[in-house]
N, C-alpha and C positions, 0 to 999 in steps of 0.2 A: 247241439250245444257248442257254441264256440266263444273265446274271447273276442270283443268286437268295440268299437268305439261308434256312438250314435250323437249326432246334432241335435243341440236343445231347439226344438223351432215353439215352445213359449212353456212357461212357468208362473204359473197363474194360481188366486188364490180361491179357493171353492167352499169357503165357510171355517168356522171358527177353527185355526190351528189344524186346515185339511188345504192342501194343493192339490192341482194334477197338471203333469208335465209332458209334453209331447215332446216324442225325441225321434228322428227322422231314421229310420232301418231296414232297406230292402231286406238284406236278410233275414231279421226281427218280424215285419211283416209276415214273411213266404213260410218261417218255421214255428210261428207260436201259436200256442191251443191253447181255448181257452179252461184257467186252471192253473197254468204255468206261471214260473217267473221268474226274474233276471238278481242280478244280486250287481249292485250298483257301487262303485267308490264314489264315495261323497264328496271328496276331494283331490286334489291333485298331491299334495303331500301322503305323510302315512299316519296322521292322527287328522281321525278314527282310524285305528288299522284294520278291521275287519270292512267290509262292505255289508251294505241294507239290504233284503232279499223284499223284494216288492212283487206284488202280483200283477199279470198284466190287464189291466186295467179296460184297452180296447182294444183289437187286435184292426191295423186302417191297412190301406191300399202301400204307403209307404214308410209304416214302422208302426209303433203301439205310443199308449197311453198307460200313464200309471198313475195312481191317487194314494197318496200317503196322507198321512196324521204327521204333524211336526210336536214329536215328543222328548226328541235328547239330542244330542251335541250332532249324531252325524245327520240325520233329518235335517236339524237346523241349518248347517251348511249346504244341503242339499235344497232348503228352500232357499239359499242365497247366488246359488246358479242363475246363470241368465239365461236368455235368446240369443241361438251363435256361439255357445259356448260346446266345448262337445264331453260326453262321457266314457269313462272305463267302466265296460260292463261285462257277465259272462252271463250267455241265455241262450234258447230260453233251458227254463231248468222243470225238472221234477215231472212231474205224470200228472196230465189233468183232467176234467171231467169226461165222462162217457154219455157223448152226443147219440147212441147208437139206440134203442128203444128195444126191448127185447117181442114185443107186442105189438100188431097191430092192428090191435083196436083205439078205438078214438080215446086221446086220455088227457086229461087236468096236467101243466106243470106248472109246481108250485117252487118260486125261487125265495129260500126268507136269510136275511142277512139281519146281523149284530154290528150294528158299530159301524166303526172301517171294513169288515167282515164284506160289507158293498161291492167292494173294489174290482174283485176278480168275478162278479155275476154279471156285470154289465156286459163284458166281451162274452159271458157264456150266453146273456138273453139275445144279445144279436145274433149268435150263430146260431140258438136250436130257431131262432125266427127266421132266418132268411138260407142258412142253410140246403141246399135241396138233399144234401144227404141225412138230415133230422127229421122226426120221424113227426115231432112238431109242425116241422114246414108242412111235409108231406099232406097232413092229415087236420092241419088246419085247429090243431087244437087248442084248448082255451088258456092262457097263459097269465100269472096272476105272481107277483112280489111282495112280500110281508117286509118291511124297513122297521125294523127296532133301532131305537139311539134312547139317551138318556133324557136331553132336551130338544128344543126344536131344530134348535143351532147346529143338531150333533146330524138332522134328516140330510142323506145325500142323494143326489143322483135323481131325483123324481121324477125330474122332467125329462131325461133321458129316458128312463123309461117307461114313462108314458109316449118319447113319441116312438115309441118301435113298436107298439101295440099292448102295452103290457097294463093290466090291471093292479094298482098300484095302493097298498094298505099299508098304512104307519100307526105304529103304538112307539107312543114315549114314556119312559117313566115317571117323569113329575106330571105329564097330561098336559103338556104345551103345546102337542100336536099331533093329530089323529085320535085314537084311543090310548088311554091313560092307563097301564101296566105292562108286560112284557111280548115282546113277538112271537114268543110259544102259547102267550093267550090266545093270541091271533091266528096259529094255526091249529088249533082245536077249533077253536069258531069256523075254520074255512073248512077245513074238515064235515064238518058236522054240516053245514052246508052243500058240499058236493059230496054227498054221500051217493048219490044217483049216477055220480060218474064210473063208468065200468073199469078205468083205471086212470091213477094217480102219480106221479113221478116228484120227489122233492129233491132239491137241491140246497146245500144249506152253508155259510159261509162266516165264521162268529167267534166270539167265547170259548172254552172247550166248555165252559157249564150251559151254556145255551144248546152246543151240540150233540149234548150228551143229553140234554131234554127232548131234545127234536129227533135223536136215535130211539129215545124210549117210545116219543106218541106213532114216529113212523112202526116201530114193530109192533105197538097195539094195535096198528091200523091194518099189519101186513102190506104196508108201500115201501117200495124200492125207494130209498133213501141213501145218497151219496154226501158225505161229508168236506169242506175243504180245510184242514187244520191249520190253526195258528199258531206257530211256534219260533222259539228265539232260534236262527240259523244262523251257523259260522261259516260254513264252504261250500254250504249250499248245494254237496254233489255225494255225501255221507262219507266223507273219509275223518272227519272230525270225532262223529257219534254222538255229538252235541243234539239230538233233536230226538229222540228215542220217543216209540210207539208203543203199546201193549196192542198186537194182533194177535186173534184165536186162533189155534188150527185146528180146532175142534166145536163142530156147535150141535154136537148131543149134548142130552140134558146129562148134569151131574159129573160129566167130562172135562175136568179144567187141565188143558195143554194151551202152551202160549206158546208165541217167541215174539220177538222185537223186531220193527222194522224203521225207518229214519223216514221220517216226516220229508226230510228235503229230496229225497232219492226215490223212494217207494212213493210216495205223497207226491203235493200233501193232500191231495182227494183220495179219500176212501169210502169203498161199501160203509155203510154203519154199521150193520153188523159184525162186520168183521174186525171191530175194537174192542178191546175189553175196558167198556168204561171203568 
């Protein structure tokens, strides 16, 4: 993690009230995993005073990508950067997913995003794809993405990840596109589907009510299931404690011990089971 300033090299718009912005970063490049993410000033002055914590989006040869939603004032300014402009950033931040397969045997990975929840799976489907240290690459296995949004307009990223190899299933709420109700529909169906798979790995990136769905069917199922939580962050490094967790440290039955950990610091991927929804 260091402070750092990166080159806008384009700012583009990628669907209704959604951009993604490429900023040019040897270092960004060499140190980010996918999972992580940067916390951005939107501007050059100090309103907004806080910075955006954005996930990284795609991890390239000479810096990343990030995909935001434009929802409030510092967003908005942040869609109004250009190409050739440069940013204050500090990255990358927080603890991201585990590329590492603790098995291996041949196994199913199932990627399912909410929303924007998209953002930070893209960098995670190219790495367990092309990776040689993923146990994915390694073994050749079957790799499949559930996309939940509300309408059509809200679907991202598709064709990105159809072309990395990735099996590609959409449900939207009103039924404008794919299947018409939620993408925890969708992973019961897939589920129930690769049931003949000897092992299953999900990744999930959303809501916290979607994740706290997808922590429930992953433990009826007994699949390793890793969370990426979406939470409002102020320094992005936990000395604020503005992003608070409920983790178990106990998972016998009838045993309720807890403590807190910060989303932005500990995070924001977690085991599932190790939250107390």
């Amino acid at each position: 993690m260091k402070l750092a300033t990166a080159k806008i090299l384009a700012n583009e718009k990628v669907g209704e009230d959604f951009r993604r912005m490429r900023l040019a970063s040897p270092y960004l490049a060499g140190a980010a995993k996918p999972g992580q993410f940067v916390e951005i000033r939107c501007t050059k002055g100090v309103d907004p005073l806080l910075r955006r914590p954005l996930g990284c989006h795609r991890i390239l040869n000479d810096g990343i990508e990030v995909l935001y939603e434009v929802v409030g004032k510092g967003t908005k300014l942040l869609s109004q950067r250009r190409a050739g402009e440069t940013l204050d950033l500090i990255g990358p931040l927080g603890n991201g997913f585990d590329l590492l397969a603790t098995s291996h045997k041949p196994l199913a990975t199932i990627l399912i995003a909410g929303g924007i929840g998209v953002a930070p799976l893209l960098a995670l489907a190219e790495r367990l794809v092309h990776s040689p240290q993923s146990i994915v690459h390694r073994k050749k296995a079957k790799v499949s993405i559930i996309i939940g949004a509300k309408t059509k307009t809200h679907v991202l990223c598709e064709k990105e990840f159809t072309a990395i190899g990735y099996d590609v299933i959409i449900a939207t709420e009103d039924g404008s596109r794919g299947k018409k109700g939620l993408a925890t529909d969708l992973l019961k169906d897939f589920l129930r589907a690769t049931s003949h798979e000897p092992r299953v790995t999900i990744y999930a990136c959303g809501p916290t009510g979607m994740l706290k769905a997808v922590a429930g069917i992953a433990k009826a199922h007994r699949i390793p299931c890793q969370v990426s939580l979406e939470e409002r962050m102020a320094c992005g490094v936990g000395v604020c404690l503005g992003c608070p967790v409920k983790i178990k440290t106990s998972h016998k039955p009838q045993v309720t011990s807890h403590e807190y950990k910060m989303v932005c610091k500990d995070g924001p991927v977690f085991n599932s089971e190790d939250i107390a929804w």
